[in-house]
N, C-alpha and C positions, 0 to 999 in steps of 0.2 A: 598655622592653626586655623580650624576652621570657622568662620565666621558665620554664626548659627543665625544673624540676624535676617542675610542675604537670602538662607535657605527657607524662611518659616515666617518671616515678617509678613510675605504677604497674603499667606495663607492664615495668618492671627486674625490681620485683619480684614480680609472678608469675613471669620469666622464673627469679628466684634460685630459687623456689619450686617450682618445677617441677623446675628442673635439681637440689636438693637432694629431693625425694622419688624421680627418677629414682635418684638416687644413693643414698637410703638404700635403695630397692626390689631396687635392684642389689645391694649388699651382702647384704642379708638373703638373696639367691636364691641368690647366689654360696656364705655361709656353711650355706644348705640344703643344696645340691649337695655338697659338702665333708663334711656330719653324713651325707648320704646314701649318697657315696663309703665313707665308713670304718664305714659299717652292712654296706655289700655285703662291703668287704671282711674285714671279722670275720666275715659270713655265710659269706664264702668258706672263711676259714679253718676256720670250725666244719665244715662240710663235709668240707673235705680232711682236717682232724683226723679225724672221725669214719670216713669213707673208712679210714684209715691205722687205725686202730682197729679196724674189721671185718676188713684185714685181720691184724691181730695175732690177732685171734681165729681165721683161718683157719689161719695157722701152731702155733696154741696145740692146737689139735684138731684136727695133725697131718694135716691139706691135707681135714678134712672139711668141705668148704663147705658141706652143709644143714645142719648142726646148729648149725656159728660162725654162719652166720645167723640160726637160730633163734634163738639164744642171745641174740645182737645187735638181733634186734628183739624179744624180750620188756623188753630194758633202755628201748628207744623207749614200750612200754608203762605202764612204772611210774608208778605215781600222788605219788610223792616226788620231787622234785625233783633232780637233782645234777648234777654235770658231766657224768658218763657219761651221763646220761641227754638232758644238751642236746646233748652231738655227735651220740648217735643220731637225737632227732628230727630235726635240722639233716640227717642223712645220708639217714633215708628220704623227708624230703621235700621233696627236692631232684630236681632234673631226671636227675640222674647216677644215682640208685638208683631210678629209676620202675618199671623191668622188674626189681630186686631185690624193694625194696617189693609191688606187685603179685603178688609170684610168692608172696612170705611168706602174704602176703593169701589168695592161691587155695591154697595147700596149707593151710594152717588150716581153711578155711570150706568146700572145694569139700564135701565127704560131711559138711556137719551137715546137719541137718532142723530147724531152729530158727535165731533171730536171731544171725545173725553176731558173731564177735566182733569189739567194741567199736564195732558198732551200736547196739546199745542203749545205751551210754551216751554216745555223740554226740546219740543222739535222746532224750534224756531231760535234757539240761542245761536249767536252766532261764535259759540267758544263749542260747537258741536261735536261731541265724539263720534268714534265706531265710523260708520258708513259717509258721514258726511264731510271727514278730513280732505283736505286737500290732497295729503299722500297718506293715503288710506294702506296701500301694501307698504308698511313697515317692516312686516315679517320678511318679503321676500317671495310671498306667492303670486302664484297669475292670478289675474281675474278669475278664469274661468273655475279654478281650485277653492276661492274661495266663497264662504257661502253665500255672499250676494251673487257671486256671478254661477251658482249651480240652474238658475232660471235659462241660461243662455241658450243648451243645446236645444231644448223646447219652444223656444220662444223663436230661434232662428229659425226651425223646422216651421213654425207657423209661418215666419216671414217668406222663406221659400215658397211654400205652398200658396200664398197668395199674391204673390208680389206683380202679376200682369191685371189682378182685380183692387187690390186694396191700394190705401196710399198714406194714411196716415199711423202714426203710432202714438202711446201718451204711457210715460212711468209714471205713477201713483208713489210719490217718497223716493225721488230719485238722488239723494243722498248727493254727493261731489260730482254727480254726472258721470260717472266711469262705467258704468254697465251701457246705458242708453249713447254713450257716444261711442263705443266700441263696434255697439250696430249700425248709427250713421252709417260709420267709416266704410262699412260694411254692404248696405244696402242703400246708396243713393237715390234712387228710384219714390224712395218714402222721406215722407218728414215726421221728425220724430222732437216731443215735445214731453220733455221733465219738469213736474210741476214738487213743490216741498214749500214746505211753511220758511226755508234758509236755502237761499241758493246762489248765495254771494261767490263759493267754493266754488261752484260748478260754472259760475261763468267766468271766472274769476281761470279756470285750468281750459274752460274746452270752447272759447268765444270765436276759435278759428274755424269751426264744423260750420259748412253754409246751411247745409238743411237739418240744421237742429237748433232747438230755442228753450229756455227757460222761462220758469213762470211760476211766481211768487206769491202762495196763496193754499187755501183750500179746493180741495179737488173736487169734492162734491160739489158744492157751489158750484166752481167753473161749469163742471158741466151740466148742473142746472138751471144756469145763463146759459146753456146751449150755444155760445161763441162763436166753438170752429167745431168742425166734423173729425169725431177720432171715429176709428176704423178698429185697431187694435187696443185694448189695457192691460197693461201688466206689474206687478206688483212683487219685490223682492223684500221678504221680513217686515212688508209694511200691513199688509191688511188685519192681521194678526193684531193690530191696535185698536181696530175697529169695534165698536161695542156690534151685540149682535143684531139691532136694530138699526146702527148704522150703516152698514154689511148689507141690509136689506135693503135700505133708500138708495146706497152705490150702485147697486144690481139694478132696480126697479129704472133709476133713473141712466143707465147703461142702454139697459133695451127701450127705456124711451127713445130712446137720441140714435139708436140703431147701429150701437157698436157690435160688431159681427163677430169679434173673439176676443177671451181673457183669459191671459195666461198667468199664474199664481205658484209663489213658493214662499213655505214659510214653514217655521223652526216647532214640534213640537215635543211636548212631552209630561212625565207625572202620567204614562203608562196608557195616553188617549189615543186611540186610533182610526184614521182616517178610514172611512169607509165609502166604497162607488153605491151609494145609492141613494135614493128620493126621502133619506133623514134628514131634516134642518135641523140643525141642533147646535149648540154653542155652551162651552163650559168657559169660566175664569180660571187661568190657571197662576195669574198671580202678576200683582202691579198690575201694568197696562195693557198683558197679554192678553187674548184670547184664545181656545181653541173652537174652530169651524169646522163641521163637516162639510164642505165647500159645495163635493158634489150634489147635498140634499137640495141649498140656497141655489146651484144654480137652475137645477131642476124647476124650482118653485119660480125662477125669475125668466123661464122660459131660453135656459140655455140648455142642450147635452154636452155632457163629457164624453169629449173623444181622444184624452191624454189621459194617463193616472198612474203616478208614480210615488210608493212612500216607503223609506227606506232609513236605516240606520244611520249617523252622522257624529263624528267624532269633530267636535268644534275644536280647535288648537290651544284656545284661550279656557275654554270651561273644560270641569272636572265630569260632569255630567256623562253617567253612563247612558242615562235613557233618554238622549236627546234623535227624535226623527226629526226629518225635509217630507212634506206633500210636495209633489208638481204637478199640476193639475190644468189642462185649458179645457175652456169649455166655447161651442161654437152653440150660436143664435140657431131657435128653432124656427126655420121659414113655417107657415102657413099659410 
């Protein structure tokens, strides 16, 4: 007689097998969904608390809405922690206060001439994302593919082209070093100097390059201590942070010092378009961004454009359809 246990025993049990990790896989998704539901909705509430909080402040100071706001986003700023201070984070950075947020942002920042505030100490933490990780390609792309390193094939054609006159180079926000040490390797002949508000990362991965050096600080500043002599600057997704007045002391004080080329790439979009001509012009496009029409400012700073490239760009990580790259160098106008 046949023994049905031999034949199907163990095909039962993968089936029980199966049907119990189905089961316990389902439970744990269901109990995520559930932790995740009642995170959104304590998000939510922090929100509408905070909301309802801004506006207590608006009735507190008697219907003056710039100041309750101000007021309201210096508490989002505080370096202490406290309740007040989580509803307002929660409030400006949420979808519902983008154009309050932003607006806080542009009236702070539009008329300074230096690093926005709480630029610098976004870009100075040393828990840094994006650009300034140590292993920055996670994904698996080359440098050159991604978008800090789409500055490369312009910025080498600059270096080519001067390499028996020039000798120095200087990255403005050189993030982990990976762009600016690629060109070392590259170009020996020059010395090449990354300067970022955190640059623990970058010397920390690339301390074996001889003629390349780090340097921990404000850019503008350095170079209006005038120090050492750069030759070349150039900037990947960093100028773009620059207020538009800032933009204009970096230039002013570039061609003081007699930096002979700068080369620039940076991310735009919200439908603005770079334009080759003698417009200076600068829009906020939101937080810390700018948009520049570069070639106007360098015009005005006594530079021509003799590169111009702006083109479509499909970021890996954003959903964004209308995201453009400017690349843009501009060379000193002798007289």
């Amino acid at each position: 007689m046949l023994d049905t246990r031999q034949n199907y025993g163990v095909p039962f049990q993968l089936f029980l097998l199966n049907y119990g990790s189905f089961v316990t896989v389902n439970l744990f998704s269901t109990i995520k969904r559930k932790i995740g539901l009642l995170r959104d909705i304590k998000h939510l509430c922090h929100i509408l608390a905070g909301f309802s909080l801004y506006l207590l402040y608006v009735a507190w100071k008697f219907g003056n809405l710039n100041r309750a706001g101000g007021e309201f986003y210096k508490i989002a700023q505080l370096d202490k922690k406290n309740f007040a201070r989580t509803l307002a984070v929660n409030f400006f950075e949420s979808p519902l206060s983008l154009l309050a947020r932003d607006y806080h942002f542009l009236k702070a920042n539009i008329d300074r001439d230096r690093i926005s505030t709480g630029v610098m100490q976004e870009y100075s933490d040393e828990g840094l994302s994006g650009y300034g990780d140590t292993h920055y390609d996670k994904g698996g792309d080359t440098l050159e593919t991604q978008q800090r390193g789409l500055v490369l094939p312009l910025l080498e054609k600059s270096l080519h082209e001067n390499k028996d006159r020039l000798k120095s180079v200087m990255e403005v926000g050189c993030g982990n070093g990976d762009v600016i040490t690629h060109l070392a390797g590259k170009y020996p002949t020059y010395d090449f100097w990354g300067v970022d508000f955190f640059v623990g990362n970058a010397q920390l991965k690339h301390n074996h390059i001889k003629n390349l050096g780090f340097i921990k600080g404000y850019a503008l500043e350095l170079l209006e201590q005038n120090q050492f002599k750069i030759d070349i600057i150039y900037g990947s997704s960093t100028f773009c942070v620059f207020t538009p007045k800032e933009l204009v002391r970096y230039l002013h004080v570039m061609r003081e010092n007699n930096v002979t080329e700068i080369v620039l790439s940076d991310p735009v979009w919200y439908g603005y378009v770079q334009q080759r001509n003698a417009q200076a012009m600068s829009k906020h496009i939101g937080r810390s961004v700018w948009f520049h029409n570069y070639a106007g400012y360098f015009h005005e700073a006594g530079y021509e454009t003799i590169d111009f490239q702006f083109f479509p760009y499909k970021h890996p990580k954003s959903v964004r359809s209308d995201l453009f790259i400017i690349l843009i160098r501009g060379r000193v106008i002798k007289t």
